[in-house]
Steps between C-alpha positions, in 0.01 A plus 500: 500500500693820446289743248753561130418824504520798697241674598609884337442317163190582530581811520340595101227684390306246435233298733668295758311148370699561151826584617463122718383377149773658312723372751440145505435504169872624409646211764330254269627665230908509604450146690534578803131356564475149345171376402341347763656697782284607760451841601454574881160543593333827497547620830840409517577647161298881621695508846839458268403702262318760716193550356186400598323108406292589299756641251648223461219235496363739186868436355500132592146468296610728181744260505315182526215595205777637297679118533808593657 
């Protein structure tokens, strides 16, 4: 599974873990997620993305307790 979004979006001056929650947030939001979709796991998703697992397994649960 090819990653939605490249990886100099994160590029913002904000933590790394938000930007992946900002940006899976807004693919929800402008459909290009549907509900029930499943994301690629979290090392896939880091090596795409180019940051480290851990970044985005915190994203993946800010996500999950925030019901997304």
């Amino acid at each position: 599974m090819d990653t939605i979004w490249p990886p100099d979006a994160l590029n913002i001056a904000k933590p790394k873990y938000k930007a992946v929650v900002a940006m899976i947030r807004d693919q929800i939001a402008t459909g290009r997620l549907a509900a029930g979709e499943k994301l690629p796991p979290v090392r896939e998703l880091a090596w795409q993305l180019q940051i480290t697992p851990g970044t985005v397994a915190r994203a993946y649960t800010v996500l999950t307790d925030s019901g997304v």
